[in-house]
N, C-alpha and C positions, 0 to 999 in steps of 0.2 A: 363487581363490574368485570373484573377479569374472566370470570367464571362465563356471562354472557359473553363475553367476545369470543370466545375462545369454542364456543357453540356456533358461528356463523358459517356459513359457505368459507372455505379457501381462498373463492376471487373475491368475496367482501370484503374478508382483511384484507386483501392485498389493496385492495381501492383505497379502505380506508387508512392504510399502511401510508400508500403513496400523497393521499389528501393531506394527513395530517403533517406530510414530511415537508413536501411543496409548499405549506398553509406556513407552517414555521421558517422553514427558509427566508420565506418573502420576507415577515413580520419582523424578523434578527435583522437581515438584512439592511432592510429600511430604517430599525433604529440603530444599527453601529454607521449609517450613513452619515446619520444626524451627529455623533458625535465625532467620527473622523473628520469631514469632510471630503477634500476631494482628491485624499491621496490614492483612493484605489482608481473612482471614475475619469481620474483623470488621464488615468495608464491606459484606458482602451480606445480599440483603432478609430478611426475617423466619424464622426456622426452623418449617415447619412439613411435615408427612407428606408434603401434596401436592404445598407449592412445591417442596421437594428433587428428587423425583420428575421436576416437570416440566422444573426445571430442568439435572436430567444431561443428560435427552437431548433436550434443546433445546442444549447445548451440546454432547453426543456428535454430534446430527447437523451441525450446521454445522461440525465438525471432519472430519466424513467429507466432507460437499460440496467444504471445503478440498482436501481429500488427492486427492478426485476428479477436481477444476478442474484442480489443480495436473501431474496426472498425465499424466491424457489429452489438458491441451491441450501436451504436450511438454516441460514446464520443466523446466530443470534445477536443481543444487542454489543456483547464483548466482541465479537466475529467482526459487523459492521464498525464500531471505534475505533478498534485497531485498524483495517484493512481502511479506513476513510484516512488515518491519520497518515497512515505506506501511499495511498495515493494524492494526497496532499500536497506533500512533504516537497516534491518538488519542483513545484510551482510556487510556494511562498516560499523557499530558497531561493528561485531567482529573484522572486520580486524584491526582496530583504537586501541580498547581496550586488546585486546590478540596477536595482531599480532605484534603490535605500527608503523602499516604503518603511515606515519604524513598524519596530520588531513588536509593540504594543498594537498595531494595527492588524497583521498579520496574524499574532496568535488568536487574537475575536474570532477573524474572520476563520482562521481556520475550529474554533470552540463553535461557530455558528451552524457548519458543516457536519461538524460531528455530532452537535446536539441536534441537528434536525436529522439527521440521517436514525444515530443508531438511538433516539428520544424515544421516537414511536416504534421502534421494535423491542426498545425496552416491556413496553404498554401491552402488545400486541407478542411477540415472542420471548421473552424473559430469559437468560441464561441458565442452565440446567444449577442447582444448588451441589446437587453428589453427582462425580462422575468416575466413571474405573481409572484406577492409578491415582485419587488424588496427593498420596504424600510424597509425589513425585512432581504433580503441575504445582503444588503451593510448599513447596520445599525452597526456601529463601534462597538460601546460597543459589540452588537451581535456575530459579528467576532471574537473578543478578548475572551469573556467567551468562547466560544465553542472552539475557539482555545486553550486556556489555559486547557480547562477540558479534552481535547483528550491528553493534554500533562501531564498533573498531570496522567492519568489513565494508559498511556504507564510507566512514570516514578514509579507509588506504582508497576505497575506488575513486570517490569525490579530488581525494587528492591527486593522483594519478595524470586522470583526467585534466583538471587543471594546469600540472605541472607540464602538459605537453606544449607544445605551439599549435596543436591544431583545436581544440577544446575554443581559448582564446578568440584565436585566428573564427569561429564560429559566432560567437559571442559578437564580436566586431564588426562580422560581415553581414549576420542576417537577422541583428536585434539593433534596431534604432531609434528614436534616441536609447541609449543608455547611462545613467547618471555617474556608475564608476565601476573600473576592474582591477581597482584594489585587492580584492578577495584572490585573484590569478596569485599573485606574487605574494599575496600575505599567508592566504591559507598554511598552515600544518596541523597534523595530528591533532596537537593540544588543543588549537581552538575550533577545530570542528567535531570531536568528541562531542565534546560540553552541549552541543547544537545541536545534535540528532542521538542523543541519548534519549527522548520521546518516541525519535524512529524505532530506534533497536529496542525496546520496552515494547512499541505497537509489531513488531515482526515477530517477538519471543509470543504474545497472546496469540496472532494469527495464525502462525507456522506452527512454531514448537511446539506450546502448550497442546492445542487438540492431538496433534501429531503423538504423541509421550502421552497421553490420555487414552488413546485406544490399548484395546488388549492385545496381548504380545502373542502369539502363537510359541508352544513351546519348541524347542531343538529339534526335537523328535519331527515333531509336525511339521515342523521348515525343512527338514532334511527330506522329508515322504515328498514335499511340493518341489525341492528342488534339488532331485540326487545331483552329485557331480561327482566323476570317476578320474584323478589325476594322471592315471594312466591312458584314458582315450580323452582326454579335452582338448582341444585346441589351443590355440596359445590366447586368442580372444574370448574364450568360454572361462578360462584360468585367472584374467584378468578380471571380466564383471564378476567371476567370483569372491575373487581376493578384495574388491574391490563391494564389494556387497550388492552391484548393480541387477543383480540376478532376481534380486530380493522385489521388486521392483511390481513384478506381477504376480509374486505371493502374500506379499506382508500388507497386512493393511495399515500399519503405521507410515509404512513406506510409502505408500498408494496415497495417504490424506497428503502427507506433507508435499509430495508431489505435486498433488493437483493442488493443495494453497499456494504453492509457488507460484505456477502458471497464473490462476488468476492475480494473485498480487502483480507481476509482471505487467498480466495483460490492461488491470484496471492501471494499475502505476502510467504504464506506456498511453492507453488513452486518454488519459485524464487529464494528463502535461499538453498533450496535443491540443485537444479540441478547448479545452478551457484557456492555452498560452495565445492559441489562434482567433478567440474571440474575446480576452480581454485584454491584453497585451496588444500597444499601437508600435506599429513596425515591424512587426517579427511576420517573420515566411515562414513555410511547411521545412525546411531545410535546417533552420534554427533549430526549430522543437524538437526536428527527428534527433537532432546533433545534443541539446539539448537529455533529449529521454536515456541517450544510449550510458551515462553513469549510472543512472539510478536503475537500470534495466541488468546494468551487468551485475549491479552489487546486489541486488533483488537475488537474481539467480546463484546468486556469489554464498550470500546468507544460506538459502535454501540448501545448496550443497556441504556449505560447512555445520548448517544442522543432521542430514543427514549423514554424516561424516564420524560426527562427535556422537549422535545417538547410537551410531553402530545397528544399524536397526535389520 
């Protein structure tokens, strides 16, 4: 069966990518409704003719833009898991922690997202089995530090953030009802680790791994792409060198993890938006933006201290 699908047109699969992803969504959907009941529909804003309306396909279409991103810029079905679970992550954070939807609710729903999203790419694009460098992407220890550092770097930003009065002070002003903010004054290290150690595991598959997967140009090759003479450099040319930023428009390991950055970012940052503002009741453009900006910094936070620690 693989063999046939994989003979179709480009836009077949992707139709069929898109069918089977929406097709399963609904289907999860509908039966974790039955068994939760009405802790999640009960969170969204007001019932009326228009909002309903505008709201499906305000979320039909950022599912399509998803399936789209996801598609054409290559990813496969590990690519989508991880990058569904980075843009998830915090949205059922708020819900968990301010809403106190239960933490058994939440994880479905977010297993529902990930099994429709990265299912049919499984079907349809498969993860490659050999890839260049592998005793360096399935090197355990490897995995584990970089997973653990994506997850300390989410956890000081999460913290941070909280521990200010304006974080709070956002929370209070432009998310209403909210059930508790417990979580301000309780949070530390210890117990947000434990939380998003799934996160930093999904940013080590997305970022790191590919990233440390591609082939390394040698010294030689890097030096011919980017001589630098300490005797005429500037004092800004001295820095992105020492600094490795130079690397940036030679290296292709440098170049991948770059651009997974951004997209994680950019899916991260819209995905909190448009899904907080269509199912979340009370909350304004102002909340989410306030809202997205931990997870946007610690996003970008990761991405640097991978490129940091890879030395790339």
């Amino acid at each position: 069966m693989a063999s046939r699908i994989s003979k179709l047109p480009a836009q077949a699969r992707f139709l069929l990518f898109a069918v089977l992803s929406l097709a399963s969504s609904t289907i999860l959907s509908s039966i974790l409704s039955v068994f939760t009941g009405p802790s999640l529909a009960a969170l969204g804003p007001e019932p009326s003719a228009e909002n309903d309306t505008s709201y499906v396909f305000l979320l039909l279409g950022w599912r399509l833009i998803e399936l789209a991103v996801g598609w054409f810029l290559g990813f496969d079905d590990v690519d989508i898991f991880a990058l569904t679970t980075i843009s998830q992550t915090p949205l059922c954070f708020l819900l968990w922690s301010f809403y106190r939807v239960p933490l058994p609710t939440i994880g479905l729903k977010l297993l529902i997202d990930i099994a429709s999203f990265s299912g049919p790419m499984a079907l349809l694009r498969p993860a490659p089995t050999q890839t260049a460098n592998a005793y360096i992407v399935r090197d355990r220890p490897i995995q584990i530090f970089s997973s653990l550092l994506a997850t300390c770097v989410y956890s000081v930003s999460l913290l941070l953030f909280l521990r200010t009065s304006w974080l709070p002070y956002v929370i209070i002003e432009h998310f209403y009802p909210i059930a508790s903010m417990e979580i301000t004054w309780n949070a530390s290290i210890a117990n947000l680790v434990p939380l998003l150690i799934p996160l930093g595991a999904a940013a080590h598959m997305f970022m790191f791994a590919p990233s440390v997967a591609a082939q390394k140009k040698s010294a030689a090759e890097t030096e011919k792409l980017r001589p630098f003479d300490p005797e005429t450099a500037s004092l800004l040319e001295t820095v992105k060198y020492n600094l490795g930023f130079d690397r940036l428009a030679t290296d292709d390991r440098a170049k991948i993890l770059v651009g997974r950055t951004l997209v994680a970012v950019l899916f991260s940052s819209a995905n909190v938006v448009i899904r907080a503002l269509a199912t979340v009741k009370g909350v304004d453009a102002g909340g989410v933006l306030g809202w997205m900006m931990p997870w946007v910094a610690a996003t970008a936070a990761t991405g640097f201290s991978y490129f940091w620690v890879g030395k790339f």
